[in-house]
N, C-alpha and C positions, 0 to 999 in steps of 0.2 A: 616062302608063300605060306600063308596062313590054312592052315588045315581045311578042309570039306567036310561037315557032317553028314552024316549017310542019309539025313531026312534032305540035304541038299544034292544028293549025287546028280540028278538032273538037273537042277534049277539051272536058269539063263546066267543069276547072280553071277559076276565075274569074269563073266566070255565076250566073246565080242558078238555081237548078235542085230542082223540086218531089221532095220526098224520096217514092220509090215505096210503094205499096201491099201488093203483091205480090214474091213471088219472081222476079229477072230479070235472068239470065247476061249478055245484052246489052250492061248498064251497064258492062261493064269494059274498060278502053281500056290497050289497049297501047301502048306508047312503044317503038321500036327502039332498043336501044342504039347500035347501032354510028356511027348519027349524031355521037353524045356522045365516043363517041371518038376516033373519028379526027381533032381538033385534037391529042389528044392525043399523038398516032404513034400507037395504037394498034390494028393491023391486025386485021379480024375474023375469027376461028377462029384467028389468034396471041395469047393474050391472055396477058401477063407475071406473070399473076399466078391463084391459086384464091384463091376467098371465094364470101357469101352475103350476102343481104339481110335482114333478121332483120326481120319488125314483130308488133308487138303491136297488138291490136284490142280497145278496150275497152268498146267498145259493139255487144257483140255480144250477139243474141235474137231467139227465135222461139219458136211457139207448138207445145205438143206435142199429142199427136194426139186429147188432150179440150179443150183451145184453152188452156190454161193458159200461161205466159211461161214460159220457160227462158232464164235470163241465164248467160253466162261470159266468161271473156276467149281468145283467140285467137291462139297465135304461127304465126308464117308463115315459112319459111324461102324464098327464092329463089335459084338457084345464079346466082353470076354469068357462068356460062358461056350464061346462058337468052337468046334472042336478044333479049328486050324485058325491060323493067320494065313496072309496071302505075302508071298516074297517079293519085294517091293519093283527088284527090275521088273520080274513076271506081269508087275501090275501096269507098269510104266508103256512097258509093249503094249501090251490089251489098251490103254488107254489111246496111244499114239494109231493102233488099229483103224479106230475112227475118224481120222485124219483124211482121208478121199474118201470114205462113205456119205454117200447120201441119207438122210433119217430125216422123216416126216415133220419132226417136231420134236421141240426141247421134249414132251412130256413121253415123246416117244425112247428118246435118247436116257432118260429116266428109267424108263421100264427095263430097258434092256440091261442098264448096269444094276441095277437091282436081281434082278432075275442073275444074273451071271455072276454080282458077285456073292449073291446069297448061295448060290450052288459051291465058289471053290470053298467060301468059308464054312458051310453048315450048318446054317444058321443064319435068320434075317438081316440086314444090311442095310442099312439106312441110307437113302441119297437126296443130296440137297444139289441143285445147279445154280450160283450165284455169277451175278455182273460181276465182272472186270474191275468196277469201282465200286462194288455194294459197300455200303456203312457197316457191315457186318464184317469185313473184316480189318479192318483201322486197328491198329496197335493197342495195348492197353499193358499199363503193368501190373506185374503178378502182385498180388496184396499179399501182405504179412511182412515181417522183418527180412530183411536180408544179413545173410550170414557172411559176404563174403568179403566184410573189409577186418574181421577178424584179423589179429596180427599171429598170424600160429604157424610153424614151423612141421612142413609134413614130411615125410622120408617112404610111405609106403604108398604105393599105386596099384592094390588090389585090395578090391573090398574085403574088409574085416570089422563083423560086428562088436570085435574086440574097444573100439572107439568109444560107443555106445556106452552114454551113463546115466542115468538119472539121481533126482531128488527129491525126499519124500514130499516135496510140493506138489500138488495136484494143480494143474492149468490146464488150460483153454487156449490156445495160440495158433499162429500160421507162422510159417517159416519157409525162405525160399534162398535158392542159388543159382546162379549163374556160369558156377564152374563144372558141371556135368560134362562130362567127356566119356564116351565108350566108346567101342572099334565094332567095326561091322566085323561078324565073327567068320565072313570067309576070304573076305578083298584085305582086312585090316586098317580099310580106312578111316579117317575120323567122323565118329557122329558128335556133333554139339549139342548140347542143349541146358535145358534151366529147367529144376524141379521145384516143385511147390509143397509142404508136407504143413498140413494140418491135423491137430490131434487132439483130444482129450486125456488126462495122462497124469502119470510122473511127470514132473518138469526137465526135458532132453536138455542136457549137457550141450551147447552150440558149439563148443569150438570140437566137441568129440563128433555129431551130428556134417561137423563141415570135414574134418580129416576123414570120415564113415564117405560121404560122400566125392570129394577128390578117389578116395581107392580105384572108385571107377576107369581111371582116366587110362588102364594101359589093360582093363577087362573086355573082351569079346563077346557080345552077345548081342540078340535084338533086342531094339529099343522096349517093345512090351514085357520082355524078360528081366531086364535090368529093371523096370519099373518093379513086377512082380517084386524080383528078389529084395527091395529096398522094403516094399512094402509086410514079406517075411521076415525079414530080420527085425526093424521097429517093431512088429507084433510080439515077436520072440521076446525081445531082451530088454524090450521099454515098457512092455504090456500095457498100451492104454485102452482104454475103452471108448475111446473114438479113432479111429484112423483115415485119411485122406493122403494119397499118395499121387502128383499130377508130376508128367513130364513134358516138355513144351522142347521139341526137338526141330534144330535147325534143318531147311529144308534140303533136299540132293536129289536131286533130276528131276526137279520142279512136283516132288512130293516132300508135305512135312508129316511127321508125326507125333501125335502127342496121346497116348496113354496116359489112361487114370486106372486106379484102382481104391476100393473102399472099403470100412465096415459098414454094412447093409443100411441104410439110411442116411447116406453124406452122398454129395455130389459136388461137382466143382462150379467152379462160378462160370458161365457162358455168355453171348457167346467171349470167349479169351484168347486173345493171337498177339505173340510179339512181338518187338519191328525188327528182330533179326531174325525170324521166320521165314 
């Protein structure tokens, strides 16, 4: 069994846990970041970087105020400046909560998840409620080159910025992959997903870039952590002066995640979702 961190000793994460009744703020556990990063160097209230935690919720419902269901999907934004992140079962419960509640009104059902999840994280919280079929979220592919038909030969599965090379060319590029794999750091399940890294720079080495990236594949940790740490090391060892780091994480228990992080003035392209999310 894959270890427990002590920021988890309570969480749901992992257990078997009777899915509520009722509407109930309670269920949602905060995680302190700053734990996560400080392996990293990362000093708290110094942070190298802006970004947000982006999720979608797709099993969201509750009942309106003649008991009828009202089904939608759910994005969530979380700044990563927010002192915690929320642990995904913890949020999964709170979300399924609302499931035989009655609530006045989408804009009511709005309020509430704002209000509550702006309390576990810390910090404001963005909530969008979209259709079941909104155009907003239709697939799209990640833009820039893809790294992963490279023919290269890899042997290691933990990250090492050892990979990592550049050239005194300076560019301008986007670059992405599909081979992302890290383990949930207490179940040790599989997370999927596809990163996107856009830079200003030395010109990154790809096939060192894609070996850098596979490391992951047998690494333990949250998806916004993993994002961070990739986003530390390309600062570290590649030093460009633009940085963009997106992760587009395949979804589990009908929540996806996708973290970004940045150097202060990048943002990622929106809205971006895709079709194996």
């Amino acid at each position: 069994m894959a270890h427990r961190p002590d920021t988890l000793e309570h969480a749901p994460l992992g257990r078997d846990s009777a899915y509520p009744e009722q509407y109930d703020a309670e269920l949602l556990f905060p995680i302190p970041r700053a734990a996560n990063r400080a392996p990293l160097g990362i000093e708290e209230g110094k942070l190298p970087f802006v970004g947000e935690d982006e999720w979608h919720a797709f099993e969201v419902s509750w009942l309106n105020a003649r008991g009828k269901p009202i089904v939608a999907v759910a994005r969530f934004r979380l700044p990563a400046d927010s002192p915690s992140l929320i642990e995904s079962k913890s949020w999964k419960l709170y979300l399924n909560s609302f499931n035989q509640t009655r609530v006045e009104s989408r804009e009511a059902v709005v309020e509430t998840l704002t209000r509550d999840l702006s309390a576990a994280a810390g910090a404001p919280v963005s909530v969008e409620l979209l259709g079941v079929e909104d155009a907003e979220l239709a697939p799209q592919p990640l833009p820039g080159d893809c790294l992963d038909e490279l023919d290269i030969e890899v042997s290691d599965y933990t990250p090492s910025a050892a990979h990592l090379a550049v050239s005194d060319e300076v560019v301008e590029e986007t670059l992405h992959s599909h081979l992302l794999k890290s383990n949930c750091p207490v179940t040790g399940q599989p997370d999927w997903g596809s990163v996107m890294i856009r830079y200003k720079g030395p010109k990154l080495d790809r096939e060192g870039v894609l070996r850098y990236l596979i490391g992951y594949r047998q690494h333990q940790d949250f998806h916004e952590h993993c994002v961070e740490h990739i986003f530390t090391d390309l600062m570290a060892y590649a030093k460009p002066t633009e940085l963009l780091v997106l992760a587009r994480y395949v979804r589990r228990g009908g929540l996806d995640i996708s973290p970004w992080r940045a150097t202060p003035g990048l943002a990622p392209p929106s809205p971006l979702r895709l079709a194996r999310q």
